[in-house]
N, C-alpha and C positions, 0 to 999 in steps of 0.2 A: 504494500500500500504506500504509495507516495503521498505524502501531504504537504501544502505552503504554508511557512508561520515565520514570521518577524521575532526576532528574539533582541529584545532593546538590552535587554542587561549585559550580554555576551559581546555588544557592537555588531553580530553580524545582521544580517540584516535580509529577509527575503531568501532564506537559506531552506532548499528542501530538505523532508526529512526523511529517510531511507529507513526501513528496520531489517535488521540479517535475523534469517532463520538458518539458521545449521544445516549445513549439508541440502536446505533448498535453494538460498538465494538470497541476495543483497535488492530492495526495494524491487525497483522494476523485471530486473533480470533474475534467470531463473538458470541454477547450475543444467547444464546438457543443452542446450538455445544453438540453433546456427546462427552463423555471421548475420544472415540476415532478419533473421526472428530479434536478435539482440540492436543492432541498425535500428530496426521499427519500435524498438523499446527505445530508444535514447532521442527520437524526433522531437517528443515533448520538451525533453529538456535543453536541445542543442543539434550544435552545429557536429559531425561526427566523422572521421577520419581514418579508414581501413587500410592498413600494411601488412604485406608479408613479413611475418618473421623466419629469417634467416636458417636454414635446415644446415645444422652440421651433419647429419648421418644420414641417409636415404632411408632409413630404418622410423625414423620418424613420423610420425603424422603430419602434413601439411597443417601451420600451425597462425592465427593472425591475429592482431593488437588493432585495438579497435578504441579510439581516444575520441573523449566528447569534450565539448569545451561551452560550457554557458553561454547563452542567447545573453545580448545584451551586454556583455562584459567586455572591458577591454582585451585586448591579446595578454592570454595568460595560459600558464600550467594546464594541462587538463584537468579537466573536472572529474573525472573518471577514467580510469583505464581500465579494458576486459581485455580476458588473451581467452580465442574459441581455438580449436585444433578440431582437422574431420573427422576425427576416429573419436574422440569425446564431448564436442561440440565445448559450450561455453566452462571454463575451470578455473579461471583465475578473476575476482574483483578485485582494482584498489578504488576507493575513491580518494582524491585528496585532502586532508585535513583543512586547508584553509579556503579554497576554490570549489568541491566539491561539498553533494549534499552529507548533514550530518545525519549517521548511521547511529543507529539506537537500537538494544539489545534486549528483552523483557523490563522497558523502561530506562535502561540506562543510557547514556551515552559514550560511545564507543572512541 
């Protein structure tokens, strides 16, 4: 569940807020998503940028970094970065601490 909330005490300001469920997923995205299922999850929130990452072994899964960057904000860090690979589909969330939404845990903040 995504939600928008102003938080005046913290200074941030129009910050979403993501909640991680374990071993299902960080706010919108959901672990095992292809590239493109994860793309259509990140529209809401931004502007979104797919690369290949780099295969040192042929042994590997084709594997891609998939970096969102806030609507409205100047040129900055990403706001999120996912890594999906074909053979597991989506496995890695970061969001970023100061650019990206805060992630929240049975109430807490992460």
């Amino acid at each position: 569940m995504m939600t928008f909330k102003a938080e005046a005490d913290s200074g941030v300001a129009d910050r979403d807020e993501w909640s991680y469920a374990p071993a299902v997923g960080v706010g919108p995205l959901r672990f095992g998503m292809t590239v493109d299922e994860v793309v259509e999850a990140f529209q809401v929130f931004g502007q979104t940028k797919v690369s290949d990452c780099p295969r040192v072994h042929a042994i590997f899964s084709p594997t891609w970094k998939i970096e969102v960057h806030r609507r409205g904000v100047a040129p900055s860090l990403p706001a999120v970065t996912a890594y999906v690979s074909q053979a597991a589909g989506l496995f890695c969330i970061a969001a970023d601490a100061v650019h990206g939404p805060q992630v929240g845990h049975d109430g807490i903040p992460l």
